[in-house]
Each structure stands twice: as structure tokens, then as C-alpha cells.
Backbone as JSON Lines, residues from 0, in Angstrom:
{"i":0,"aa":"X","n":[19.99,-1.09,5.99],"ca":[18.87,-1.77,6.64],"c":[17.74,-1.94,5.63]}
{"i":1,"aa":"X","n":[16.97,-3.43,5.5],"ca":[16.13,-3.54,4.64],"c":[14.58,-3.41,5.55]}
{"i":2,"aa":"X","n":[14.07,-2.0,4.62],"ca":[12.6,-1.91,5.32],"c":[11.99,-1.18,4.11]}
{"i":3,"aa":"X","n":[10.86,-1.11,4.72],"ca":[9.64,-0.38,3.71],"c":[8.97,0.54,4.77]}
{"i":4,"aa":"X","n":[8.97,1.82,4.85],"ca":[8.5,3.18,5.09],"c":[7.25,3.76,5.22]}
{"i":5,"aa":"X","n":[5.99,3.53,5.53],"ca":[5.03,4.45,5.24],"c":[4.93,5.88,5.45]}
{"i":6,"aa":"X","n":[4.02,6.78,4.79],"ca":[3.81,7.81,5.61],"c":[2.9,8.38,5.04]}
{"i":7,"aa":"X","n":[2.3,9.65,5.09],"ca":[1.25,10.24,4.58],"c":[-0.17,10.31,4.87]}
{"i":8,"aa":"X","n":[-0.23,9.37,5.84],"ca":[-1.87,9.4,6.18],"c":[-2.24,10.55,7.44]}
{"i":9,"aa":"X","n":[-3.36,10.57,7.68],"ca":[-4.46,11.48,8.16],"c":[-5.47,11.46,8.39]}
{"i":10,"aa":"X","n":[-6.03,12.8,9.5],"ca":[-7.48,12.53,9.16],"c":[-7.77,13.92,7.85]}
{"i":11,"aa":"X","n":[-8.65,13.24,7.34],"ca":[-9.33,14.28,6.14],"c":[-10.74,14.01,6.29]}
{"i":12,"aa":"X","n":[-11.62,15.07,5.2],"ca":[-12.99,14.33,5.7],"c":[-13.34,13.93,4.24]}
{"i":13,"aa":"X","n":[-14.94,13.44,4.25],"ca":[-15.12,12.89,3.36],"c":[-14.98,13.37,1.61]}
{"i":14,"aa":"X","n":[-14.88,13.05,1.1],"ca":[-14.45,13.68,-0.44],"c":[-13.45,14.63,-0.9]}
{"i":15,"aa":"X","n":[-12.36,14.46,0.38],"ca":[-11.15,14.8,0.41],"c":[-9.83,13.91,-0.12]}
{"i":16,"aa":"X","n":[-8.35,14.27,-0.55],"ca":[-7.96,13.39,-1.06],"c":[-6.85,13.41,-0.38]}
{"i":17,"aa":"X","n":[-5.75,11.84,-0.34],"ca":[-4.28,12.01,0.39],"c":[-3.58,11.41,-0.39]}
{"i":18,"aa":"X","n":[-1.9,11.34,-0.2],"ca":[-1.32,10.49,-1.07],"c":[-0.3,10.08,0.34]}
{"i":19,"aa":"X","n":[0.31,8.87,0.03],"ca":[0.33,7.87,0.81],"c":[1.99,7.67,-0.09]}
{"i":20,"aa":"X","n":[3.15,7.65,0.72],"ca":[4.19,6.78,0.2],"c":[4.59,6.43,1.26]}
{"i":21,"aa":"X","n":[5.51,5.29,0.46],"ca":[6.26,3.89,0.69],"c":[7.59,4.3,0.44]}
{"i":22,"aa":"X","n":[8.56,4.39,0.99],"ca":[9.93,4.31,1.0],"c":[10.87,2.72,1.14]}
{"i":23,"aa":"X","n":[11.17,2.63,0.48],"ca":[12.08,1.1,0.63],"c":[13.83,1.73,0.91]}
{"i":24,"aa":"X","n":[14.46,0.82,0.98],"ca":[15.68,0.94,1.44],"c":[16.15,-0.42,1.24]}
{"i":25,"aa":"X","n":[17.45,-0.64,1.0],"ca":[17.94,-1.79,1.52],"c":[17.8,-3.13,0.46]}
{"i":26,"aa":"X","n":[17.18,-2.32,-0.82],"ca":[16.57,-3.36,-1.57],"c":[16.21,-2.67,-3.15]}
{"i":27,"aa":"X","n":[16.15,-3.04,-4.06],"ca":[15.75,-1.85,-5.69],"c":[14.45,-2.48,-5.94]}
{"i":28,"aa":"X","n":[13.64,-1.77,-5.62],"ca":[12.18,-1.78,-5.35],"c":[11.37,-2.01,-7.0]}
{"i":29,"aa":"X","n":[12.3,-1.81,-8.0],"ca":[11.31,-2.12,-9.01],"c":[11.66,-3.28,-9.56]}
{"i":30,"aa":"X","n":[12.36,-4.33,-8.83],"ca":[12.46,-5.48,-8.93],"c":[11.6,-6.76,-8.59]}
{"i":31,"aa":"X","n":[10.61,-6.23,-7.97],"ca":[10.1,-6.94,-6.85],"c":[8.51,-6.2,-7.14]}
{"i":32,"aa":"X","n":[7.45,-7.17,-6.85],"ca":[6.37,-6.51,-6.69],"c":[6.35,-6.09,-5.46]}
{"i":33,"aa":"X","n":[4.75,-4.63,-5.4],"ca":[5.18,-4.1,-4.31],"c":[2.88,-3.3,-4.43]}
{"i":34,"aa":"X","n":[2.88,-3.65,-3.12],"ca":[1.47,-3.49,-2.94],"c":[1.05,-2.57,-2.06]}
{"i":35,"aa":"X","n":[-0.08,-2.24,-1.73],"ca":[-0.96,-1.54,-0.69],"c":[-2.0,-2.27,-0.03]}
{"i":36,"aa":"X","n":[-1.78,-2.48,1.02],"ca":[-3.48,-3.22,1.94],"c":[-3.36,-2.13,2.75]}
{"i":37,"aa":"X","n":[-4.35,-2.86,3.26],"ca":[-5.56,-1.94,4.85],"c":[-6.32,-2.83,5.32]}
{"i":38,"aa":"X","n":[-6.17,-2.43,6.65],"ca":[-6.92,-2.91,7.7],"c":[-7.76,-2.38,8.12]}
{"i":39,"aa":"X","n":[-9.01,-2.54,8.26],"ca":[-9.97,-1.45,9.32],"c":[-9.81,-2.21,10.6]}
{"i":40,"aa":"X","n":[-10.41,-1.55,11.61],"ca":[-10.98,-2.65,12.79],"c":[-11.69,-3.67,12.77]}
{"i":41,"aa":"X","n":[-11.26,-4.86,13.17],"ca":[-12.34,-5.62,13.34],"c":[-12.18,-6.7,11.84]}
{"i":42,"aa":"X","n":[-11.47,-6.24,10.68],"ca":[-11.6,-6.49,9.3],"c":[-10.53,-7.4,9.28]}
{"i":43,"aa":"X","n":[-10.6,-7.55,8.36],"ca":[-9.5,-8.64,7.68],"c":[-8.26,-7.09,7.01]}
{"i":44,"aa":"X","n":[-6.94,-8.31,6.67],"ca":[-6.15,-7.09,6.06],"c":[-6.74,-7.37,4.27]}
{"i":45,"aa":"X","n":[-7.02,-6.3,3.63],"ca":[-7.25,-7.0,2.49],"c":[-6.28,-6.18,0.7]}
{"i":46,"aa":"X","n":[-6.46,-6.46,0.34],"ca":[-5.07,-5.71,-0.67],"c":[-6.1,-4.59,-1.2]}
{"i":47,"aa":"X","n":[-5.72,-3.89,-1.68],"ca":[-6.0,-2.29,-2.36],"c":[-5.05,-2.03,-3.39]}
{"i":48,"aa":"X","n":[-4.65,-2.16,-3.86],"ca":[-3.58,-2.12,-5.29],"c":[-2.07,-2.76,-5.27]}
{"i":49,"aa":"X","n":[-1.46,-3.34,-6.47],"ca":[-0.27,-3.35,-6.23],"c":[-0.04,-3.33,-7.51]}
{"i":50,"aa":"X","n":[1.38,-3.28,-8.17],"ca":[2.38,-3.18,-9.24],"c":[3.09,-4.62,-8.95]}
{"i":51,"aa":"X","n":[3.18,-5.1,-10.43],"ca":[3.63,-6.54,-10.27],"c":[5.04,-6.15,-10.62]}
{"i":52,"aa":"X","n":[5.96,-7.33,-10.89],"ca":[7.74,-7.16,-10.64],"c":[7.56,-6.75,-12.43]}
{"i":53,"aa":"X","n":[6.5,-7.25,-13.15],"ca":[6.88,-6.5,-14.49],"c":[5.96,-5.01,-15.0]}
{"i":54,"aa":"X","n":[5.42,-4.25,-13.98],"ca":[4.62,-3.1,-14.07],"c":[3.4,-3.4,-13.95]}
{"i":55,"aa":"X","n":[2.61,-4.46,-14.54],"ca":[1.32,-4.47,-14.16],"c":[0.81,-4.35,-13.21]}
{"i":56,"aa":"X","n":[-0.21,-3.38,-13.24],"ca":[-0.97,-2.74,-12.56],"c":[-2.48,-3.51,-11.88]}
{"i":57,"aa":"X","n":[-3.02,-3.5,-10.82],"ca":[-4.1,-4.05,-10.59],"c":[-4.94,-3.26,-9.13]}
{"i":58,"aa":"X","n":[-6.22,-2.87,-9.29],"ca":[-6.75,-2.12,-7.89],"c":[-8.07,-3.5,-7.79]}
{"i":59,"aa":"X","n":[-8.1,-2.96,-6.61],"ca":[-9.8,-3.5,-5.9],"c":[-10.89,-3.05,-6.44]}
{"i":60,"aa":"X","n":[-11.45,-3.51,-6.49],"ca":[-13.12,-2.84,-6.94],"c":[-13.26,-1.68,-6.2]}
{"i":61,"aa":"X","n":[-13.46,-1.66,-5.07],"ca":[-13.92,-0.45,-4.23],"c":[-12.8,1.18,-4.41]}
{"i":62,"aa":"X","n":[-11.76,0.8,-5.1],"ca":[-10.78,1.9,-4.8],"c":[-10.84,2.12,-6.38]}
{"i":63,"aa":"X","n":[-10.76,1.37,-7.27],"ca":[-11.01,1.76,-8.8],"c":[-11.54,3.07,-9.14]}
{"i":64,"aa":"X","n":[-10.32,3.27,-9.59],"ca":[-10.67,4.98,-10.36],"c":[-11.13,6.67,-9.5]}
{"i":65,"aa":"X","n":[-10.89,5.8,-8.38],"ca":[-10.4,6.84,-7.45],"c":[-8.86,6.75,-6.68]}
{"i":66,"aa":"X","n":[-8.48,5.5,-6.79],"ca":[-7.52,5.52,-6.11],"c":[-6.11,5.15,-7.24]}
{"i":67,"aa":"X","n":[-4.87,6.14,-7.29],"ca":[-3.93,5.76,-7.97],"c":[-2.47,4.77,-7.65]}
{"i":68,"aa":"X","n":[-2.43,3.97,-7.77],"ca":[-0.9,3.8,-7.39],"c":[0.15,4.09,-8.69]}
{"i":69,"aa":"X","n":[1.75,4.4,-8.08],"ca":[2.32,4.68,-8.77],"c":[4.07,4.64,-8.27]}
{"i":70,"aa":"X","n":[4.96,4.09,-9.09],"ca":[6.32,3.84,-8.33],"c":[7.18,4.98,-9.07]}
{"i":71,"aa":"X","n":[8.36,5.32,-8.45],"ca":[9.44,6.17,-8.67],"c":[10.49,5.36,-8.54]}
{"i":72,"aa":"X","n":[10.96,5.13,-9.52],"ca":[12.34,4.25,-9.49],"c":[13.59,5.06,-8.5]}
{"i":73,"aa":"X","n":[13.93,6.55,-9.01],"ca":[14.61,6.6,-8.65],"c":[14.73,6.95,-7.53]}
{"i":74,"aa":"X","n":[13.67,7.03,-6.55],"ca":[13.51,7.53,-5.24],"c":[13.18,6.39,-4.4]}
{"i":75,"aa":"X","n":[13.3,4.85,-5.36],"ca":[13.12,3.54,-4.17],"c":[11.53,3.33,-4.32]}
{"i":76,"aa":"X","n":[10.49,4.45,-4.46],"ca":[9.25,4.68,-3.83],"c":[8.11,4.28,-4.17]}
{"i":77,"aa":"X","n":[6.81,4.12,-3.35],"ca":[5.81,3.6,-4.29],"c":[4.81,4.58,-3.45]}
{"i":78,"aa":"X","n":[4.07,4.73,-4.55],"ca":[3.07,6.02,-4.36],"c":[1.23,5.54,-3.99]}
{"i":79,"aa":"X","n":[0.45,6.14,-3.32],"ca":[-1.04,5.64,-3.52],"c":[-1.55,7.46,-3.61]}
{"i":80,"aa":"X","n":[-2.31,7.35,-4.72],"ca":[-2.96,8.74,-4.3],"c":[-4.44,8.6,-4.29]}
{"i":81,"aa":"X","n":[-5.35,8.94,-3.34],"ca":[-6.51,8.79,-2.96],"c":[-7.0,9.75,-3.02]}
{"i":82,"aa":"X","n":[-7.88,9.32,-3.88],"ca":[-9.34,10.91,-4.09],"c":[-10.87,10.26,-3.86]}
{"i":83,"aa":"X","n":[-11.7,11.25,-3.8],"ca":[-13.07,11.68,-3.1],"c":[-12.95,10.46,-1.87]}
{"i":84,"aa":"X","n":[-11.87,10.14,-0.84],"ca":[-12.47,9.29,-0.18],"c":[-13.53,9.35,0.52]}
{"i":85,"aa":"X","n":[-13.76,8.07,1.33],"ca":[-14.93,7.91,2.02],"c":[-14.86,7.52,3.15]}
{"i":86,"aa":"X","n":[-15.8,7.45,4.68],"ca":[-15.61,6.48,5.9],"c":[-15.17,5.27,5.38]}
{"i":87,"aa":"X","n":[-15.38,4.76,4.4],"ca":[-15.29,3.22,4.63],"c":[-13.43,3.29,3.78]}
{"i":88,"aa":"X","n":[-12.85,3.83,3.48],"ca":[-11.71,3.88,3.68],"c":[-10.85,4.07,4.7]}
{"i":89,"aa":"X","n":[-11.35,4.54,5.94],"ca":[-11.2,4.57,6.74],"c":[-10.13,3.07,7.84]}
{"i":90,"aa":"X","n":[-8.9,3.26,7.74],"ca":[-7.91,1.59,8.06],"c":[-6.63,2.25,8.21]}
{"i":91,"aa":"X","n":[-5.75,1.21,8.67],"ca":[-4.59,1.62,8.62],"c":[-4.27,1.08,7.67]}
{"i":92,"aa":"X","n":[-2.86,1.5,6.29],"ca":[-2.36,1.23,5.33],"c":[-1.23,0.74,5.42]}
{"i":93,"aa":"X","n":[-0.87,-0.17,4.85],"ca":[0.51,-0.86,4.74],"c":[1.23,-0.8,3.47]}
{"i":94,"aa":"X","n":[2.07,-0.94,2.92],"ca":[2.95,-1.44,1.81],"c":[3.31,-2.61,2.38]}
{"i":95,"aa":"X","n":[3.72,-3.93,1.35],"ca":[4.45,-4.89,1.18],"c":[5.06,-5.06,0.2]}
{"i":96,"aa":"X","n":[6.5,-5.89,0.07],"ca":[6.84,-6.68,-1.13],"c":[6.93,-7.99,-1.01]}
{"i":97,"aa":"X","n":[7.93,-8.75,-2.33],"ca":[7.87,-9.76,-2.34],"c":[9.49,-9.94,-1.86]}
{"i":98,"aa":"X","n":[9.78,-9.21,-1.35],"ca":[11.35,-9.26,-1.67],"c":[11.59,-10.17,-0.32]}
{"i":99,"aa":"X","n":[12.73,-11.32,-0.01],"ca":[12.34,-11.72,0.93],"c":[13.72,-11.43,1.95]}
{"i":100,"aa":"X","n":[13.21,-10.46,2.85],"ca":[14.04,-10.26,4.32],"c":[14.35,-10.82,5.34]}
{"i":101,"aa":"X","n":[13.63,-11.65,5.02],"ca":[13.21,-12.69,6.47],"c":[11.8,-12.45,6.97]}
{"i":102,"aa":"X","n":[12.32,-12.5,8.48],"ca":[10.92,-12.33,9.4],"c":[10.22,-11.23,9.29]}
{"i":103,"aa":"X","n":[9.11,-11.01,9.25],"ca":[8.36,-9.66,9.07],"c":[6.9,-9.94,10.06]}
{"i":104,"aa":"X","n":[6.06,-8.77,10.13],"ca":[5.69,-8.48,11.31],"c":[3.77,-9.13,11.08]}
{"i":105,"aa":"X","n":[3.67,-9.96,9.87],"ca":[2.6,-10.72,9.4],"c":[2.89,-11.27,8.03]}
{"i":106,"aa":"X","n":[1.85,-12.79,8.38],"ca":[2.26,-13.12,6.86],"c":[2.19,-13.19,5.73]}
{"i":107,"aa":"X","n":[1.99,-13.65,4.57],"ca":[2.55,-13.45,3.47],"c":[0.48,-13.33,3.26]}
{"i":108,"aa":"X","n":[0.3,-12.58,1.67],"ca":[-1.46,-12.42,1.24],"c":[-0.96,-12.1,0.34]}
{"i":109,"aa":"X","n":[-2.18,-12.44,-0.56],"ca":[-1.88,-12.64,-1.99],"c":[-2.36,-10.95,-2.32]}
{"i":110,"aa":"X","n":[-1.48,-10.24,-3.24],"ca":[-2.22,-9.02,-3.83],"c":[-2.57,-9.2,-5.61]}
{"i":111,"aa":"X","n":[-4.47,-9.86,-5.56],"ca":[-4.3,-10.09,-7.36],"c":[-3.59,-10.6,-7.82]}
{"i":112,"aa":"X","n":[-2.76,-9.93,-8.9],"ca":[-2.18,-11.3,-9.8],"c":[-0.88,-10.43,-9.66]}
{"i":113,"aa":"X","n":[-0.27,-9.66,-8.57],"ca":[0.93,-9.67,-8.32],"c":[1.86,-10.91,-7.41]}
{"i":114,"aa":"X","n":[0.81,-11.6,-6.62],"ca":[1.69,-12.81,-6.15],"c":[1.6,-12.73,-4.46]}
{"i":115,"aa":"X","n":[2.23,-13.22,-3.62],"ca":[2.23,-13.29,-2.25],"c":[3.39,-12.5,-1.77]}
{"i":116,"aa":"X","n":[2.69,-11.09,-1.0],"ca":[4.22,-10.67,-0.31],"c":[3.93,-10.5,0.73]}
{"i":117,"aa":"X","n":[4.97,-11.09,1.45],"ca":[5.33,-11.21,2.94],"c":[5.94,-10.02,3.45]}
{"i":118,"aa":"X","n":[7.04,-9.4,2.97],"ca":[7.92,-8.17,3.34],"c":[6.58,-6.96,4.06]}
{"i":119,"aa":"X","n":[6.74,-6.43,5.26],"ca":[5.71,-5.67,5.48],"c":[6.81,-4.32,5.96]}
{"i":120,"aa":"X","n":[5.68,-3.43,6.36],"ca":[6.11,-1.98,6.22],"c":[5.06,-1.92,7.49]}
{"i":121,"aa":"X","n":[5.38,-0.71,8.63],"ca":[4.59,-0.62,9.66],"c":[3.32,-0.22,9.56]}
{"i":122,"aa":"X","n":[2.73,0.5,8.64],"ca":[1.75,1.11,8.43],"c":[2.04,2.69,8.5]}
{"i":123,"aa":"X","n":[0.17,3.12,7.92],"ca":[0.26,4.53,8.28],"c":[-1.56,4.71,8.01]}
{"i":124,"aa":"X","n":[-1.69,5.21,9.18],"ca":[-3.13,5.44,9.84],"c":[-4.28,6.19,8.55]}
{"i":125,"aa":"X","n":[-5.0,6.43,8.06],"ca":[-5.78,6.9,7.2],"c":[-7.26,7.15,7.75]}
{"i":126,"aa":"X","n":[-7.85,7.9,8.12],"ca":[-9.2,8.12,9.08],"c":[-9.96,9.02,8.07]}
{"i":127,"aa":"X","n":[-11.19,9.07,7.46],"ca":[-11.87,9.86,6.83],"c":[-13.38,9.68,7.81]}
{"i":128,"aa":"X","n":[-13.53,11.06,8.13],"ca":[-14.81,11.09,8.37],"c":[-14.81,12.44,9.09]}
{"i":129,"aa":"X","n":[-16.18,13.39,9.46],"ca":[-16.94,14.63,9.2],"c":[-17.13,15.12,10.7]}
């Protein structure tokens, strides 16, 4: 079965840190770019890092140098690790790729200069606050 996995989120409080993976299946994940968005309420979904199909790397302004991404080939996986967050991180998190499955559960957004991926992953909740 071709999917993408979240898990790892929580509540923590502020200037606390989580790490966040992505499990793929069904697909060799370092073939393909492969990203992180979030949603808050009310917000738009907007990208937060991704790894392009040739390694390059790219974050958001707001998550820069606090926030890591990182893939494991041999475990399928793609990693986010989040430090001193804040309320305003506060969203649910997704993974996407570019890999194409078909129908998926929203559509395709550009992450930077990794490209448009459609492939979505259900999320996983992330709440910071005191």
C-alpha cells in the first residue's frame, strides 16, 4: 500500500522540542522530493521544509535554524526535529511527496524550489503552549 505516515506530535510547551516522522511505504522515498507543511486554524496550509529528489535542502523563514529536517534512506523516512518552539507553531503537520499515487486527500503546493507535491500523509497534531 502506497502512503506516507505521520507521527510524533504533541502538546509540549513553549521552548520545548519534538521530532516529527514520516514513514512512506509503497514507494523509495529518496527518489522523490518529500516535504513538511502545517496548518493552523483558520490559516492557509503553508510549507515548512522539504528535501528536493536531489538532496537539496530548503526551510521557511520562521522555522530556520530551529527547525531540522532530515531523511533515512534506509528506513523509507523523513525526519523534522523542532527546537525552542513556540505558540505560533502551533498546526497540524503533514508530509507530502511528489510521487504520484493518484487521488490524495488535497492538492498539489508548491514546497520552495522542491516543486509541487500532491501525495499527502494524514497529519500529526503539534500544540505548543503554557
Amino acid at each position: 500500500q502506497v502512503q506516507l505516515v505521520e507521527s510524533g506530535g504533541g502538546l509540549v510547551q513553549p521552548g520545548e522540542s519534538l521530532r516529527l516522522s514520516c514513514a512512506a511505504s509503497g514507494f523509495p522515498l529518496y527518489s522523490y522530493a518529500i516535504a513538511w507543511f502545517r496548518q493552523a486554524p483558520g490559516k492557509e496550509r503553508e510549507a515548512v521544509s522539504c528535501i528536493s529528489s536531489d538532496g537539496r535542502i530548503y526551510y521557511g523563514d520562521s522555522v530556520r535554524g530551529r527547525f531540522t529536517i532530515s531523511r533515512d534512506n534506509a528506513k523509507n523516512s523523513v525526519y523534522l526535529q523542532m527546537n525552542n518552539l513556540n505558540p505560533e507553531d502551533t498546526a497540524m503537520y503533514y508530509c507530502a511527496t511528489d510521487f504520484p499515487w493518484g487521488s490524495s486527500s488535497w492538492p498539489p503546493l508548491r514546497a520552495f524550489f522542491c516543486g509541487d507535491l500532491g501525495s499527502w500523509g494524514q497529519g500529526t497534531q503539534v500544540t505548543v503552549s503554557s
